[in-house]
PAKE-500617 format. One record per residue (C-alpha): residue number from 1; x negated, y, z negated. Coordinates in nm, 4 decimals. Layout:
+-----+----------+----------+----------+
!   n !        x !        y !        z !
+-----+----------+----------+----------+
! NUM !        X !        Y !        Z !
...
+-----+----------+----------+----------+
***
This chain:
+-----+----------+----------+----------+
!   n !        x !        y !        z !
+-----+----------+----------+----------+
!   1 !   0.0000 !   0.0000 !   0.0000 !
!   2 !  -0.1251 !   0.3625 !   0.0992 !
!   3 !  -0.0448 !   0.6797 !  -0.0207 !
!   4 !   0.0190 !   0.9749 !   0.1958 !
!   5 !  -0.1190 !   1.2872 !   0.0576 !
!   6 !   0.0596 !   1.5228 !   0.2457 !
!   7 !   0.4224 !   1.4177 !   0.1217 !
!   8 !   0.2786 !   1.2221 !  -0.1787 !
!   9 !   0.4694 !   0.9030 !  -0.0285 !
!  10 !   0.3748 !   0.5322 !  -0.0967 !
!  11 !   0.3622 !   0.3419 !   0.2426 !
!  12 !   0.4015 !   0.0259 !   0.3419 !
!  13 !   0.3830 !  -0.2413 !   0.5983 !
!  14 !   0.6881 !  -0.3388 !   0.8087 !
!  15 !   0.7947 !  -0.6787 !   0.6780 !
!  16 !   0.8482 !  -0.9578 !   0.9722 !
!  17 !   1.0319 !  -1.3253 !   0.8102 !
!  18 !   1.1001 !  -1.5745 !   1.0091 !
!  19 !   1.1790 !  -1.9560 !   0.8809 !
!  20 !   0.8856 !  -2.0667 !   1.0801 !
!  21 !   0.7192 !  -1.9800 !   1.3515 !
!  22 !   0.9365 !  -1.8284 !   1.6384 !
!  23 !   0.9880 !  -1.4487 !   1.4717 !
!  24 !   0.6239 !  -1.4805 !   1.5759 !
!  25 !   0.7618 !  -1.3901 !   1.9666 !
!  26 !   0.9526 !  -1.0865 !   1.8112 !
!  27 !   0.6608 !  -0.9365 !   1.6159 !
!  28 !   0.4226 !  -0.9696 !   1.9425 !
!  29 !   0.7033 !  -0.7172 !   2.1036 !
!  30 !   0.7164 !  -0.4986 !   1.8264 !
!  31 !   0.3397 !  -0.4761 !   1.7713 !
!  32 !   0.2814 !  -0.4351 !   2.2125 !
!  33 !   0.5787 !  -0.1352 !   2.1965 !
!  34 !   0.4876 !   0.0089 !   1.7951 !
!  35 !   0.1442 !  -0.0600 !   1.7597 !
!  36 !   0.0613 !   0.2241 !   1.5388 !
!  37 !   0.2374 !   0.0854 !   1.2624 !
!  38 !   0.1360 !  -0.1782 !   0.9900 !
!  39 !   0.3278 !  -0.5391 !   0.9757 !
!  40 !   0.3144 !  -0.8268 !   0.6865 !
!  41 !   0.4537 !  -1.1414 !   0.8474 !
!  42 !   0.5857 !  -1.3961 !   0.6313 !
!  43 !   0.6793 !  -1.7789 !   0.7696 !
!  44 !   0.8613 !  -1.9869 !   0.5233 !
!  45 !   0.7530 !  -2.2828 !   0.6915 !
!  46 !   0.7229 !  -2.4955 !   0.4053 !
!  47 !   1.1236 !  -2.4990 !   0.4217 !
!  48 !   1.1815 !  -2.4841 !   0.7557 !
!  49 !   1.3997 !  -2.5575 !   1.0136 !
!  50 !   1.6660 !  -2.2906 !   0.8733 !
!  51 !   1.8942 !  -2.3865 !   1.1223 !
!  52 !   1.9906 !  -2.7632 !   0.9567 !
!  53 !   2.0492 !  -2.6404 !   0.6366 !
!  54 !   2.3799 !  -2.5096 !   0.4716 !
!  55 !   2.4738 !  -2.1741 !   0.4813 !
!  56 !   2.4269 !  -2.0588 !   0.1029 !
!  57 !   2.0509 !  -2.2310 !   0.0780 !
!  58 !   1.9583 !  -2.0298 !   0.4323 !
!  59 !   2.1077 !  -1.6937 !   0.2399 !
!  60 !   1.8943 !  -1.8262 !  -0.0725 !
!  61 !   1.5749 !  -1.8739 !   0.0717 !
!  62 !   1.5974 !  -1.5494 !   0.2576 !
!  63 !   1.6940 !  -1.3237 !  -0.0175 !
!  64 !   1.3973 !  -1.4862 !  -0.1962 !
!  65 !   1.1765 !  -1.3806 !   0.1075 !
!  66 !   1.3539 !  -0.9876 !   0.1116 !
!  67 !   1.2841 !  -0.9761 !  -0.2670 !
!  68 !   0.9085 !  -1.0410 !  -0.1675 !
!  69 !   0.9168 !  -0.8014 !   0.0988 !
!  70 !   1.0080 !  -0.5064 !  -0.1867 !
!  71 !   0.7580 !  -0.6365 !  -0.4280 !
!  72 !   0.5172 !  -0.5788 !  -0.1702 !
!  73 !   0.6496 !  -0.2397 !  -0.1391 !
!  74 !   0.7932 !  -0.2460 !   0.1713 !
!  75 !   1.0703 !  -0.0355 !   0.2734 !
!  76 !   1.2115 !  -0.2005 !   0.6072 !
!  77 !   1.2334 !  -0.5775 !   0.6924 !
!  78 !   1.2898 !  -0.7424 !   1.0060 !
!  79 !   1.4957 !  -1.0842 !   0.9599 !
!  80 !   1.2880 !  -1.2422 !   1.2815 !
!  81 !   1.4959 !  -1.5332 !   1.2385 !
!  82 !   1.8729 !  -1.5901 !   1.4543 !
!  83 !   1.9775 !  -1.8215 !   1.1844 !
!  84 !   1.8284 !  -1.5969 !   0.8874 !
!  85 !   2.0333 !  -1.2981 !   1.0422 !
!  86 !   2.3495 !  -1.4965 !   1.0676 !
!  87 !   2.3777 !  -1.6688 !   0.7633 !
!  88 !   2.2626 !  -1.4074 !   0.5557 !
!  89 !   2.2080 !  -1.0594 !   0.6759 !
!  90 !   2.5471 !  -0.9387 !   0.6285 !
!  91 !   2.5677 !  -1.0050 !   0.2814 !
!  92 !   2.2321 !  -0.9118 !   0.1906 !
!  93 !   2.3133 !  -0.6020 !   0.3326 !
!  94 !   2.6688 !  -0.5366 !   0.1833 !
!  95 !   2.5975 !  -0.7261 !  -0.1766 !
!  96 !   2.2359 !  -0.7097 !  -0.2562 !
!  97 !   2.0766 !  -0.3851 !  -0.1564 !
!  98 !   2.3116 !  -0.1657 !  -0.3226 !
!  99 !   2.2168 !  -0.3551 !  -0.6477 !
! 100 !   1.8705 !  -0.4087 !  -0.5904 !
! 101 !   1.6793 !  -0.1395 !  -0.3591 !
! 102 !   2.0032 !   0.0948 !  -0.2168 !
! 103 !   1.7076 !   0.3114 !  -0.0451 !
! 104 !   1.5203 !   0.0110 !   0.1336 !
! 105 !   1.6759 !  -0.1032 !   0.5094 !
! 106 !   1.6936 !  -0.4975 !   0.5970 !
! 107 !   1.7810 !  -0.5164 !   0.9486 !
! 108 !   1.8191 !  -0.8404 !   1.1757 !
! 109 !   1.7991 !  -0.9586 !   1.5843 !
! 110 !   2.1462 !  -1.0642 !   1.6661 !
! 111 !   2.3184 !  -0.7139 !   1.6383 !
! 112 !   2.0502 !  -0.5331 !   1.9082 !
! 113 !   2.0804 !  -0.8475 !   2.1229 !
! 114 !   2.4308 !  -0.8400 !   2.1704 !
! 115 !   2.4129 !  -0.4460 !   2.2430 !
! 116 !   2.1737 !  -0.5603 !   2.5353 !
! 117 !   2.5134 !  -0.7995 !   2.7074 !
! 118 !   2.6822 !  -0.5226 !   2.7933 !
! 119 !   2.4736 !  -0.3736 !   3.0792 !
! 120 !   2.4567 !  -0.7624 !   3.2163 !
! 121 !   2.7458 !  -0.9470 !   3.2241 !
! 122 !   2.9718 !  -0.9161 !   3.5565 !
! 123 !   3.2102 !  -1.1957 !   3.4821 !
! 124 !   3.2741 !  -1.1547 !   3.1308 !
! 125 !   3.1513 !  -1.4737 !   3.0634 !
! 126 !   2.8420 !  -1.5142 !   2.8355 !
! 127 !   2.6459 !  -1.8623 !   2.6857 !
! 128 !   2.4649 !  -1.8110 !   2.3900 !
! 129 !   2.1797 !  -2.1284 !   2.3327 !
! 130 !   2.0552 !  -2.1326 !   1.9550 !
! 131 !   2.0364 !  -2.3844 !   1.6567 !
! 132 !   2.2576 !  -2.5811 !   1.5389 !
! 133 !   2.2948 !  -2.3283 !   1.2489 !
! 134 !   2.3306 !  -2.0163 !   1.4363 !
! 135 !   2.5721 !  -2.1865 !   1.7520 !
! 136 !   2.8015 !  -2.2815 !   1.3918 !
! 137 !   2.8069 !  -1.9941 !   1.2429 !
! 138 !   2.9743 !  -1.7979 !   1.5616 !
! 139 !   2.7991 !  -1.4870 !   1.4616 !
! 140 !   2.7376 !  -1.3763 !   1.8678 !
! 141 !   3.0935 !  -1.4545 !   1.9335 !
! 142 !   3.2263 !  -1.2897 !   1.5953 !
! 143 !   2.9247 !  -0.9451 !   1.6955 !
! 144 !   3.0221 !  -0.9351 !   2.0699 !
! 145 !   3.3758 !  -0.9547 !   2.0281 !
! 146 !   3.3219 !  -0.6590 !   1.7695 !
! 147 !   3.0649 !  -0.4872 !   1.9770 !
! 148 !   3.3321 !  -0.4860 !   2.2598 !
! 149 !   3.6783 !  -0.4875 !   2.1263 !
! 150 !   3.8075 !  -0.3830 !   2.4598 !
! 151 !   3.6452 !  -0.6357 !   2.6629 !
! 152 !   3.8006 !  -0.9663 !   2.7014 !
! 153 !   3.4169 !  -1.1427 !   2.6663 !
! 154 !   3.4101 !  -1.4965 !   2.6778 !
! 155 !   3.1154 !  -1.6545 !   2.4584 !
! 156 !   3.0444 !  -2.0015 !   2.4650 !
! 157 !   2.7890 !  -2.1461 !   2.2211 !
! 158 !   2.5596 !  -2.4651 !   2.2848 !
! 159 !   2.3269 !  -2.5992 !   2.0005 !
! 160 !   2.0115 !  -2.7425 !   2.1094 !
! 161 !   1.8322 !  -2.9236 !   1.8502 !
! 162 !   1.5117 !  -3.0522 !   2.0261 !
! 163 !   1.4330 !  -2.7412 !   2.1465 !
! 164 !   1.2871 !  -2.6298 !   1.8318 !
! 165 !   1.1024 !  -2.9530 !   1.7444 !
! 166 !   0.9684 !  -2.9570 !   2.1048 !
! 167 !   0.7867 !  -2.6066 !   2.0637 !
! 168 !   0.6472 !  -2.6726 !   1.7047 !
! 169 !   0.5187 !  -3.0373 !   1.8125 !
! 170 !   0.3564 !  -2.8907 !   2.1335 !
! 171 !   0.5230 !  -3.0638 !   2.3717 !
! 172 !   0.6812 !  -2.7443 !   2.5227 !
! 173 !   0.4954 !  -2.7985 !   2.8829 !
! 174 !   0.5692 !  -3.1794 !   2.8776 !
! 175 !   0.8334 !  -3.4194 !   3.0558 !
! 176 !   1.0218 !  -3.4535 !   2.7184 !
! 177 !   1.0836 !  -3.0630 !   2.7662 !
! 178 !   1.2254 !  -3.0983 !   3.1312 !
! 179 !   1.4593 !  -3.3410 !   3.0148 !
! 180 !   1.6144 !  -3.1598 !   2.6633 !
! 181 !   1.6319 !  -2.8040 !   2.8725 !
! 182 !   1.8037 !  -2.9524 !   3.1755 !
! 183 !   2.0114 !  -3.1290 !   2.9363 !
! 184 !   2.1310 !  -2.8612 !   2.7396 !
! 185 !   2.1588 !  -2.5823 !   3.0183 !
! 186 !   2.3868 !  -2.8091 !   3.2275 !
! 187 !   2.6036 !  -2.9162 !   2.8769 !
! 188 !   2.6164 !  -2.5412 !   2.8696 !
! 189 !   2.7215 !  -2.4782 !   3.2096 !
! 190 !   3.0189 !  -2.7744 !   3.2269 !
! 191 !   3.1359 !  -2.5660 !   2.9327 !
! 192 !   3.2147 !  -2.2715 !   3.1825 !
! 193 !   3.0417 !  -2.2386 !   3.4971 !
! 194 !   3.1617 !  -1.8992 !   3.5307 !
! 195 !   2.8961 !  -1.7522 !   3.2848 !
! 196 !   2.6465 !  -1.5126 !   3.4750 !
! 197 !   2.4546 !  -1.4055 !   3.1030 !
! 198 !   2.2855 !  -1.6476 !   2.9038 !
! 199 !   2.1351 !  -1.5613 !   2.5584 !
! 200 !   1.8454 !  -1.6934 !   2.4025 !
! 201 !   1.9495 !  -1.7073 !   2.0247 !
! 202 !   1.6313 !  -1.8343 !   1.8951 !
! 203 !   1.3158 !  -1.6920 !   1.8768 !
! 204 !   1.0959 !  -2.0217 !   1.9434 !
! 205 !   1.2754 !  -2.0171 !   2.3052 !
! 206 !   1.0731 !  -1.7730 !   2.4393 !
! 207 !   0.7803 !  -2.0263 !   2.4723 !
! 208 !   1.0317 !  -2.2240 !   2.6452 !
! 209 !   1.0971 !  -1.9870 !   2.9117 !
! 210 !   0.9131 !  -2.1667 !   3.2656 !
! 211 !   1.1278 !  -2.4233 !   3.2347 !
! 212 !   1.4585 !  -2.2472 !   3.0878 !
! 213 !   1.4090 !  -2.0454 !   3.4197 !
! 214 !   1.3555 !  -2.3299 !   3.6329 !
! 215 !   1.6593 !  -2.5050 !   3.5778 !
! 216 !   1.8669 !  -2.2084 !   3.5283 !
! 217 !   2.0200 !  -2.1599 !   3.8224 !
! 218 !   1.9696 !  -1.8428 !   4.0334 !
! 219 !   2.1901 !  -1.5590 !   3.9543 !
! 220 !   2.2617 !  -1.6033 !   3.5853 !
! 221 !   2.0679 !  -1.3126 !   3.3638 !
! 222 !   1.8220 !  -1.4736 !   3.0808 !
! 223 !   1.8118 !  -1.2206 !   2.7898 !
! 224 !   1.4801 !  -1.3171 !   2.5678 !
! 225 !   1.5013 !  -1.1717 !   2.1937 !
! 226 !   1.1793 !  -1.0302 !   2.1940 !
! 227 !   1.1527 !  -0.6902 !   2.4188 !
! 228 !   1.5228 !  -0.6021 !   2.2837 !
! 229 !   1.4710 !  -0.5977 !   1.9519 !
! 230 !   1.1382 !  -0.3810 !   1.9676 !
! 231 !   1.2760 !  -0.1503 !   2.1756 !
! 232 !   1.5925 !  -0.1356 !   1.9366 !
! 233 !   1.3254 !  -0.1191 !   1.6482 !
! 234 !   1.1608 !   0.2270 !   1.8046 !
! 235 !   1.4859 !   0.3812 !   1.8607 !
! 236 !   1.5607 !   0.3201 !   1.4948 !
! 237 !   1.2929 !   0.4217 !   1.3773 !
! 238 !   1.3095 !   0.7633 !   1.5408 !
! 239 !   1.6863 !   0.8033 !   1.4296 !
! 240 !   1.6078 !   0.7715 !   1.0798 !
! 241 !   1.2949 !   0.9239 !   0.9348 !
! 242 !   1.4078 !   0.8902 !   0.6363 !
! 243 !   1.3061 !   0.5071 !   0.6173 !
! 244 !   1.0121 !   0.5598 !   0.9245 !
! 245 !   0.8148 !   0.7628 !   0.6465 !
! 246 !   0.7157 !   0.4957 !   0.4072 !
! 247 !   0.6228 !   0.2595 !   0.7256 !
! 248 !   0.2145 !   0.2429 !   0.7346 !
! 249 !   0.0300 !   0.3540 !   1.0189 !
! 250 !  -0.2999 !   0.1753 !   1.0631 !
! 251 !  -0.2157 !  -0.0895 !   1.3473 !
! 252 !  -0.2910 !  -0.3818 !   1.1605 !
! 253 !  -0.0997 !  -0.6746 !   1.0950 !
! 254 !  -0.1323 !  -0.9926 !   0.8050 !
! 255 !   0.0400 !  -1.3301 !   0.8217 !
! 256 !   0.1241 !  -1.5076 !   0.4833 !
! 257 !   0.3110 !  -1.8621 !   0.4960 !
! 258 !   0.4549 !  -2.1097 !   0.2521 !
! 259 !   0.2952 !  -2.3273 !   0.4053 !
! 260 !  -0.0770 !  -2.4607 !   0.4204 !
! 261 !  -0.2671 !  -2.1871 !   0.6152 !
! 262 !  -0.4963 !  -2.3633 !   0.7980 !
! 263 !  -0.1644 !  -2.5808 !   0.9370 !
! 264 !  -0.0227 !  -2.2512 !   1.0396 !
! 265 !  -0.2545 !  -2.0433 !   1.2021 !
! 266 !  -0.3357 !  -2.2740 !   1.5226 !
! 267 !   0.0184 !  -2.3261 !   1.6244 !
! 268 !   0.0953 !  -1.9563 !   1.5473 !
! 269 !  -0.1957 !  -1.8414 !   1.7496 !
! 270 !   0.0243 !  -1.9816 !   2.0784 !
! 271 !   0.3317 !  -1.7718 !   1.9859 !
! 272 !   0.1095 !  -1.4420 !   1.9147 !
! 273 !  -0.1192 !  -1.4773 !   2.1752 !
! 274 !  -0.4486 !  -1.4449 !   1.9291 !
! 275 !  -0.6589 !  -1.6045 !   1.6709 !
! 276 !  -0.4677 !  -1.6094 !   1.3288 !
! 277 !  -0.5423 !  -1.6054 !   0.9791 !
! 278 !  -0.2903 !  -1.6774 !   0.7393 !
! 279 !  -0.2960 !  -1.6637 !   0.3498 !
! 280 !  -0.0273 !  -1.8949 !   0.1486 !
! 281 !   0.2396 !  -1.7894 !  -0.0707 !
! 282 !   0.4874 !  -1.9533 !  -0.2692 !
! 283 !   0.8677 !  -1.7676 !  -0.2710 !
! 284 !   1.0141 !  -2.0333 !  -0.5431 !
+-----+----------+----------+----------+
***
């Protein structure tokens, strides 16, 4: 933590979570579009996949990691995570801040992605490919249909559980990849074939994305997480200087994990894009 002289304020990093590795894709975006500012990354992969567990332990475990994030001083926190942000964000937002930091800002990916649908869609028609957890929780249907109340959107949700397992073990490049993706884009597409927008609701999918685009088929819009929310991110930031003023400005970045370090950093080296060195934590 840093003190500024010249308003005598305490600054902090910008805290990242994710349940694993995947808000590793969003915080490459934020740091390539804000990379003046500082970032603390924290993976609770220890506990991960978030997106097979019931809804109260995913809004435990991420309070847990938010709490963290203000003990560390920090004054704005990214939920990285699609299943974080739909199983918990609203009432962290609504039930816990007022009580325990009313000043501090805990923001999440599925509200900035959904803004993004808009300026795509032609038929109305939109699939949304996430976890298990977030595909249950209806949270794109429940924010679009919000978003646009005078829009008769059509969202139609497919889980794909492999996908996940298939980035994390590796195998993302490999024949067991062809077969899940083609799998679960054509499940998706029997659902409606009419859908011209299709949302990736996770943030591991990104490293998914040749093959996602190969069997795609021409003509239907892929929305990745990443550039969306960092661009969202900058524009909030500049709308409310109130919260941008305690963000730390020295372009450096630190990855903690619940997990053993020297498991994380080589697998989250592929999602940043650079050597990694992570320090463990424990959130229980």
């Amino acid at each position: 933590m840093t003190s500024d002289n010249a308003h005598s304020v305490q600054t902090a990093p910008i805290g990242v979570f994710d349940s694993g590795f995947g808000g590793l894709t969003i915080l490459r975006e934020i740091r390539r579009v804000l990379p003046q500012y500082d970032y603390l990354f924290l993976g609770d992969n220890a506990r991960a996949p978030y997106g097979v567990r019931s809804r109260q332990l995913v809004y435990e475990f991420t309070l847990q990691a938010v709490k963290f994030f203000f003990q560390q001083g920090c004054h704005l926190v990214i939920l990285a995570c699609n299943t974080a942000t739909a199983e918990a964000l609203r009432t962290i937002q609504q039930q816990d801040l007022p009580r325990l930091a009313p000043d501090r800002r805990v923001l999440g990916v599925i509200r900035p992605t959904v803004e993004s649908v808009g300026q795509l869609t032609h038929t109305g028609h939109i699939g949304v490919l996430g976890t298990p957890g977030t595909i249950a929780s209806g949270s794109y249907s429940t924010e679009i249909a919000s978003h646009y109340p005078a829009s008769n959107y059509q969202v139609y949700g497919h889980a794909c559980p492999m996908w996940v397992p298939l980035v994390e073990n590796r195998e993302s490049e490999g024949e067991g990849a062809d077969y899940f993706v083609k799998k679960d884009i054509d499940a998706l597409l029997q659902a409606c074939p009419d859908i011209d927008t299709v949302l990736l609701a996770c943030t591991h999918y990104p490293l998914l994305i040749n093959k996602i685009r190969h069997y795609m088929p021409q003509g239907i819009a892929v929305v990745e997480q990443g550039p969306i929310v960092a661009s969202s991110l900058a524009d909030y930031l500049q709308r409310h200087p109130e919260v941008e003023r305690y963000c730390a400005k020295g372009g450096e970045c630190q990855y903690l994990t619940t997990e053993d370090p020297d498991h994380f950093a080589p697998l989250a080296s592929i999602f940043t894009g650079h050597n990694v060195n992570a320090t463990h934590i424990d959130l229980t």
